[in-house]
C-alpha positions in Angstrom: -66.6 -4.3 16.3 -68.4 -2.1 18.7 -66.8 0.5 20.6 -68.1 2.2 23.8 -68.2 6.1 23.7 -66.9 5.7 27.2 -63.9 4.1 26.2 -63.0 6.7 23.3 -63.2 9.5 26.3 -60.9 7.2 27.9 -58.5 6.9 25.2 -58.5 10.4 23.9 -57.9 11.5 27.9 -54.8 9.6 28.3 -53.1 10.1 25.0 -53.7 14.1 25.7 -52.5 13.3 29.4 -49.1 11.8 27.3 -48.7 14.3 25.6 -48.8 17.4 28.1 -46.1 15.3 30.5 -43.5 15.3 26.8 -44.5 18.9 26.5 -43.8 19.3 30.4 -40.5 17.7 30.1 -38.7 18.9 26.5 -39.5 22.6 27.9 -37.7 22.1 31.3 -34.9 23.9 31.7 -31.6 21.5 30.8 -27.8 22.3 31.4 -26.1 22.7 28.3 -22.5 21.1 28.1 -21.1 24.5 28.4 -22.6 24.9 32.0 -25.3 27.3 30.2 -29.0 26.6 31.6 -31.1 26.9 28.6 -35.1 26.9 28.7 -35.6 26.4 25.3 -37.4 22.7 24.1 -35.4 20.0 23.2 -36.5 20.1 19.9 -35.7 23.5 19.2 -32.3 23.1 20.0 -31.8 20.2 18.2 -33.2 22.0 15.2 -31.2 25.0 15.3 -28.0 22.4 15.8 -28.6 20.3 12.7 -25.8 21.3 9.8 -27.0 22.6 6.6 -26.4 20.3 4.0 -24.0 20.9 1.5 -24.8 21.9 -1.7 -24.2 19.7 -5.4 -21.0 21.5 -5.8 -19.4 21.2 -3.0 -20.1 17.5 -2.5 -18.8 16.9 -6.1 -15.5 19.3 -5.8 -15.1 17.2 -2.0 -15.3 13.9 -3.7 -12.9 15.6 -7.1 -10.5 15.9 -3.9 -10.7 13.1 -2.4 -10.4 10.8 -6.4 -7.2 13.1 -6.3 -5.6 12.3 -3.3 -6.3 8.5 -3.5 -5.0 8.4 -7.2 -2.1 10.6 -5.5 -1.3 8.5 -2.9 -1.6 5.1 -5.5 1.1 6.4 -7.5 3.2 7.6 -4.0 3.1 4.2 -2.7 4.5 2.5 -5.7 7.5 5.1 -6.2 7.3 4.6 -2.3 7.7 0.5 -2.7 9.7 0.8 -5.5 12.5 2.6 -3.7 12.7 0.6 -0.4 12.9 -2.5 -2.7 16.3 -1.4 -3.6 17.3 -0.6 -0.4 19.1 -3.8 1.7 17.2 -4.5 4.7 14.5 -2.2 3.9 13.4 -4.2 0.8 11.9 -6.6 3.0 9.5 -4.1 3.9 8.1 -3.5 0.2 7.8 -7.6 0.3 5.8 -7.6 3.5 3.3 -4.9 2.2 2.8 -7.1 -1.4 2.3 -10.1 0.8 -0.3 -8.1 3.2 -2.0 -7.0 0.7 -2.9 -10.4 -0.6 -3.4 -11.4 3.1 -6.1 -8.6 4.1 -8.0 -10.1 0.8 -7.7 -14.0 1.4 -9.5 -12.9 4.9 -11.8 -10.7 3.5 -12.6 -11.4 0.1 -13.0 -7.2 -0.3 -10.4 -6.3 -3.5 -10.7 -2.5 -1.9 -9.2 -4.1 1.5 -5.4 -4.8 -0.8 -5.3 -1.1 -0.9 -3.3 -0.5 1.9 -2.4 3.0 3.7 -3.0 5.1 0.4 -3.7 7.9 2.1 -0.8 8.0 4.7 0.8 7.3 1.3 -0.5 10.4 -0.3 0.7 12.5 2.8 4.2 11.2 2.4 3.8 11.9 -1.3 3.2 15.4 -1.0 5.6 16.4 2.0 8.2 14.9 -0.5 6.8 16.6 -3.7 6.1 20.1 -1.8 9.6 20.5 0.1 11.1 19.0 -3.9 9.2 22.2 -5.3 10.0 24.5 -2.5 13.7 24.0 -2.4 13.6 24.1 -6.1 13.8 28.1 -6.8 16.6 27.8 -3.8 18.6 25.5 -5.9 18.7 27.8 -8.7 19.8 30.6 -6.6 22.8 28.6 -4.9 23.9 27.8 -8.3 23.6 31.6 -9.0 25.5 32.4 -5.9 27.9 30.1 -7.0 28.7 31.0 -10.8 29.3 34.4 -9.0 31.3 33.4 -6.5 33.5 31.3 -9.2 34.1 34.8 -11.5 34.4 37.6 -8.9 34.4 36.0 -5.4 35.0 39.3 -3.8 32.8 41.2 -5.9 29.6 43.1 -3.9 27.1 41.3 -6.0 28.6 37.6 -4.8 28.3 38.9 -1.3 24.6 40.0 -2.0 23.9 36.5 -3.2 25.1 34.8 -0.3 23.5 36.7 1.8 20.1 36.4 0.1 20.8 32.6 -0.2 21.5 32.0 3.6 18.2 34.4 4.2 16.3 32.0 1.7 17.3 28.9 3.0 16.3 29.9 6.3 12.7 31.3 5.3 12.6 28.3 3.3 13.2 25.9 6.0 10.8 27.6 8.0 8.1 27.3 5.3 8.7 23.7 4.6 9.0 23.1 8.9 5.5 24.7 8.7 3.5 23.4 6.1 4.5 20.0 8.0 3.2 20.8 11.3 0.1 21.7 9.8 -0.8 18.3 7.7 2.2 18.2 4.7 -0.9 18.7 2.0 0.3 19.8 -1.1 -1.9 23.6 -0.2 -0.1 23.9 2.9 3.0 24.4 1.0 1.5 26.4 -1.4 -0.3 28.9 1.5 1.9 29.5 4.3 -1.3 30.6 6.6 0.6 33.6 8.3 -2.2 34.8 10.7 -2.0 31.3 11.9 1.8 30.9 12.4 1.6 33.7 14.5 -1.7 32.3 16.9 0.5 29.1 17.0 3.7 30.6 18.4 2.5 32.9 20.8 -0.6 29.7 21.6 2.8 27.4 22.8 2.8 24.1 22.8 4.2 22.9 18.8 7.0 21.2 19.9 4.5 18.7 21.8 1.8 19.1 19.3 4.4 18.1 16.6 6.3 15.2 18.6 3.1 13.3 19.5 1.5 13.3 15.7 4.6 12.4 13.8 4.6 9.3 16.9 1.4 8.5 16.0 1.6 8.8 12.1 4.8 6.5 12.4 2.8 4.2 14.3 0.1 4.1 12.1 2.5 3.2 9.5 2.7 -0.8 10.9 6.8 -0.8 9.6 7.8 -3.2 12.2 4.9 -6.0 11.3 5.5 -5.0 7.3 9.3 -6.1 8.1 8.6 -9.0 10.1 5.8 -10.3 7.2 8.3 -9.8 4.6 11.3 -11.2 6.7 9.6 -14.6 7.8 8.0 -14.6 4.2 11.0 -14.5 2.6 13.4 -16.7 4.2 10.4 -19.2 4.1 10.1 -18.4 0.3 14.0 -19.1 0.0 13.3 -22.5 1.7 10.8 -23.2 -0.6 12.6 -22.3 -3.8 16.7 -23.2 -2.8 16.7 -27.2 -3.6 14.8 -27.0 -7.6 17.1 -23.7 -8.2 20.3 -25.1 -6.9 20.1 -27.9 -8.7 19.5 -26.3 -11.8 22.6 -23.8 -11.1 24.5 -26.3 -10.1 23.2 -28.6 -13.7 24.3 -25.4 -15.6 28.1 -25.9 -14.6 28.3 -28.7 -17.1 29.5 -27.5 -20.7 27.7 -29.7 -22.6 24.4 -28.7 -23.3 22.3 -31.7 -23.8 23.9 -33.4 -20.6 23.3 -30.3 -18.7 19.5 -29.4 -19.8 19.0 -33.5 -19.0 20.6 -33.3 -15.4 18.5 -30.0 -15.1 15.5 -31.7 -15.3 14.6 -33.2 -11.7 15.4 -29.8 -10.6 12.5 -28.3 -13.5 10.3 -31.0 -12.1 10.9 -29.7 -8.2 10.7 -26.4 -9.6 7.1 -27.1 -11.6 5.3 -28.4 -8.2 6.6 -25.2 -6.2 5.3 -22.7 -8.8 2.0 -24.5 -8.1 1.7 -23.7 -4.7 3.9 -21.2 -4.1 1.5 -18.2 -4.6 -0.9 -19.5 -2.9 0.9 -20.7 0.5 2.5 -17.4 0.2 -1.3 -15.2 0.5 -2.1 -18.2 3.2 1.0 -17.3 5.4 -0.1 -13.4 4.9 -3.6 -14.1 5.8 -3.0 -16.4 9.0 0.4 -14.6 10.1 1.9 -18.0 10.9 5.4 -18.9 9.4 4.3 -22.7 9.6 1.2 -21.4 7.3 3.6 -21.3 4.6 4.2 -25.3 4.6 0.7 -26.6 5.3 0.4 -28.1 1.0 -2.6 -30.0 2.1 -5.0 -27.8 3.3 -3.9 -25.2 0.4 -4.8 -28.3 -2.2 -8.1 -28.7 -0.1 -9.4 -24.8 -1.2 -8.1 -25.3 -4.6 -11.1 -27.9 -5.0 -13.4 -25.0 -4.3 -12.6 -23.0 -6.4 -10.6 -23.9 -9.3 -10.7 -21.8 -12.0 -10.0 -18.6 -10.0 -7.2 -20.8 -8.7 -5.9 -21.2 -12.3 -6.4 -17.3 -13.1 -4.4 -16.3 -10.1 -1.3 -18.5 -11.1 -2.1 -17.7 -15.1 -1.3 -13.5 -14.3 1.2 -14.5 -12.0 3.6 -16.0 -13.7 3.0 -14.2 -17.2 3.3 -11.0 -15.4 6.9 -11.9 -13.9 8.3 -12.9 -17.5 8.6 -9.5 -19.0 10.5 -8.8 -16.1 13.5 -10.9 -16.8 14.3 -8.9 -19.9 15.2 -5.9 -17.7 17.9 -8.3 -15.9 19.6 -8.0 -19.2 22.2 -5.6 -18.0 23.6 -4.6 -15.0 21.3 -1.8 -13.5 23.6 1.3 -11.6 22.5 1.8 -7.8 21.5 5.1 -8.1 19.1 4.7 -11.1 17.8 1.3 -9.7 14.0 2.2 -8.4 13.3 3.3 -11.5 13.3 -0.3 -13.4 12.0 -1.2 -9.7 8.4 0.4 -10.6 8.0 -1.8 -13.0 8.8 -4.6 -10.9 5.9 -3.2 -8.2 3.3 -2.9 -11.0 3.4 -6.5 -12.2 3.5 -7.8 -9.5 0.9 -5.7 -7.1 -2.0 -7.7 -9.5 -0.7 -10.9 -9.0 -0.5 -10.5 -4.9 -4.0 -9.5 -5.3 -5.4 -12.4 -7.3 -3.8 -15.0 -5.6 -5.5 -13.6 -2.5 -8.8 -13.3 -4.0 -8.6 -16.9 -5.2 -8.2 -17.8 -1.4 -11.1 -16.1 -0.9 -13.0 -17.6 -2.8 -12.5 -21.1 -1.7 -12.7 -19.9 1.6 -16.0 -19.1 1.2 -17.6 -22.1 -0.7 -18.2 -25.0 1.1 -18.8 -27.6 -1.6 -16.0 -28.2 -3.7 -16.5 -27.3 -7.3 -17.8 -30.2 -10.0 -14.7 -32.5 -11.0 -15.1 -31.3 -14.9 -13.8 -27.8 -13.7 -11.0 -29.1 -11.2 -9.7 -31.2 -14.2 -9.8 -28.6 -16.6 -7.6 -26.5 -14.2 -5.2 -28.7 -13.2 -4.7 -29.6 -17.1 -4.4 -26.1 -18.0 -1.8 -25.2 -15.5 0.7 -27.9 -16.9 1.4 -25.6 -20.0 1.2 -22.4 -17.9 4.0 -23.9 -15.6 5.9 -25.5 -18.6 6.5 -21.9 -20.7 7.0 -20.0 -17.5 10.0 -22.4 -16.9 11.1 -22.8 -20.4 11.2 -18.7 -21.2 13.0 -18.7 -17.9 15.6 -20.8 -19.0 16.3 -19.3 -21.8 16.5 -15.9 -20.4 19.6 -17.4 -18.6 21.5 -17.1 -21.8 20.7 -13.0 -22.0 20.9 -12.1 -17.8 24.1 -10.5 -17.2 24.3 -12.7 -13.8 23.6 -16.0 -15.7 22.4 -19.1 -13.8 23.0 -17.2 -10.5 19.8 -15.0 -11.8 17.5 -18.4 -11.2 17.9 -16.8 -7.2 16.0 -13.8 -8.2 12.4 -14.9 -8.2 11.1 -11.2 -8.1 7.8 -13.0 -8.5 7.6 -14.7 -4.8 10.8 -12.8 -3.3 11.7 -9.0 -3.7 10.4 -6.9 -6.2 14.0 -5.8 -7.6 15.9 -7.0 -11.1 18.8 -8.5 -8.6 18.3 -10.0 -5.0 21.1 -8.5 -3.5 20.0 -4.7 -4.1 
């Protein structure tokens, strides 16, 4: 291709024309946001701007601390779930979050979505473990003050120890007050930051600064919709689960055995098509947020032709994960020690909320149901899952301390505690 030496001139003549108006224009003088008229190029600026980045060791102590607090904040919201699950009323909160968790991953298919407000976790976690340890060295010198007090109570030494003891509880107050308003990390309790109490008082303005974030970090906290998931969840649940476990309590009252187990057995039979759908309709209610969710059978059998096998998996963990928990229902469990068999309740049971959710998933997300050979093979394989779940269950019946009535404490679908009425 020719090209005319007039047209290069041309070319070259406009391109240099271009670029003296972008010269022109980045070195105009421009108003900074502070009101400061600057006359340096815009590219100048923008380099001197630009944040250095950070070097291999910081990044890999800033993701050390961030491993830590999410591992922190895991373990917080289990002890967390565990406690409010003995708790009345408040236990349908922990049964709210294990059904949201397997909603948020029926809509998403994202396992990391079931992982729920670790982090606000974590912050709860350590205000509660740094006032524990602050108020710890106080404990030890009230018991002090108090052995003294019980020899010599008019000695000069008791008197000292009071004294020091209401001084201490007020310093330590204060500490505690402070490393709250500043974030509750476990370093602010640690460092009290003086230079920066003082800035703050004299600066004004904590009692606002205070009021609006602990509104805003209770808001964040979604308790209302966690109690009004697990409320509507539950009660649905009970619907679900009354008719096959009444009948079998009510079989139990007989004193022959055979006769009893034989009566027992429509109510097994009831029993056998609910644990089939149960955990499903359950992570369907928590996905769509509709009560009514929790009844629709057919559309749930529609997306266990999509995906079959994961369906099977999903009920497989459920139900062998809820067994070991009967033996804990052995004896009666005091109220004051009873989050602690509770954890153990929250850690079976947080894997099977999250497979049954990723089995909805994944039918969600196939269109095509699966080949007939693999739907089969699932639905024959669940006929011996659902047939030991409910004969070790009634067998545990003979060892629970609350006998038949214990067939009402599905900690599997209804709160994650060794008795219902916790």
């Amino acid at each position: 291709m020719r090209v005319c030496s007039q047209d290069v001139t041309n070319l070259m003549s406009t391109a240099n024309s271009a670029w003296d108006t972008k010269e022109r224009l980045l070195s105009q003088p421009r108003m900074s946001p502070g009101g400061i008229v600057s006359a340096e190029p815009v590219w100048a600026t923008e380099a001197t701007v630009c944040p250095p980045q950070a070097s291999l060791l910081v990044r890999a102590a800033t993701g050390f601390m961030s491993l830590w607090e999410w591992c922190f904040g895991a373990i917080s919201m289990i002890v967390i779930l565990a406690f409010l699950a003995t708790v009345p009323i408040l236990n349908l909160m922990s049964l709210g979050y294990l059904l949201e968790v397997g909603g948020r991953i029926a809509r998403t298919g994202q396992f990391t979505q079931g992982f729920i407000g670790i982090r606000k976790a974590a912050r709860i976690g350590s205000i509660v473990a740094g006032t524990w340890l602050m108020f710890l060295p106080l404990r030890l010198l009230s018991d002090a003050w108090q052995s003294a007090w019980l020899i010599d109570p008019d000695s000069r030494s008791t008197k000292i120890l009071w004294l020091v003891t209401i001084v201490a509880t007020g310093l330590v107050g204060l500490h505690v007050a402070w490393a709250c308003y500043r974030g509750g990390r476990l370093h602010h309790f640690i460092w009290p930051a003086p230079i920066r109490f003082f800035k703050t008082i004299f600066h004004g303005g904590m009692y606002a600064y205070a009021r609006e974030g602990t509104l805003a970090f209770i808001k964040e906290l979604h308790l209302w919709h966690y109690f009004s998931l697990g409320a509507r969840g539950f009660f649905g649940t009970l619907a679900w689960l009354l008719v096959p476990v009444l009948w079998m309590i009510g079989a139990r009252q007989i004193t022959e055995p055979g006769i009893a187990f034989l009566v027992s057995l429509p109510g097994m039979v009831v029993f056998a098509f609910v644990l089939l759908y149960l955990p499903f309709l359950q992570a369907h209610f928590a996905a769509e947020n509709r009560l009514r969710a929790l009844f629709e059978v057919g559309r749930v059998r529609r997306m266990f032709r999509q995906a079959p096998l994961a369906w099977w998996s999903a009920l497989l963990i459920t139900l062998l994960f809820a067994l070991p928990l009967y033996l804990l229902k052995v004896e009666m469990i005091d109220r004051e020690i009873a989050w602690l068999p509770s954890l153990f309740f929250v850690v079976f049971i947080f894997p099977a909320r999250v497979l049954a959710g990723w089995a909805l998933a994944r039918a969600k997300k196939r269109e095509k149901p699966a080949h007939f050979l693999f739907r089969w093979l699932s639905r024959l394989a669940t006929v011996p899952v659902v047939v030991s779940y409910i004969f070790f269950m009634y067998l545990f019946l003979y060892i629970s301390w609350r006998g038949a009535d214990s067939l009402l404490e599905q900690h599997a679908f209804l709160v994650p505690v060794p008795f219902l009425g916790a």
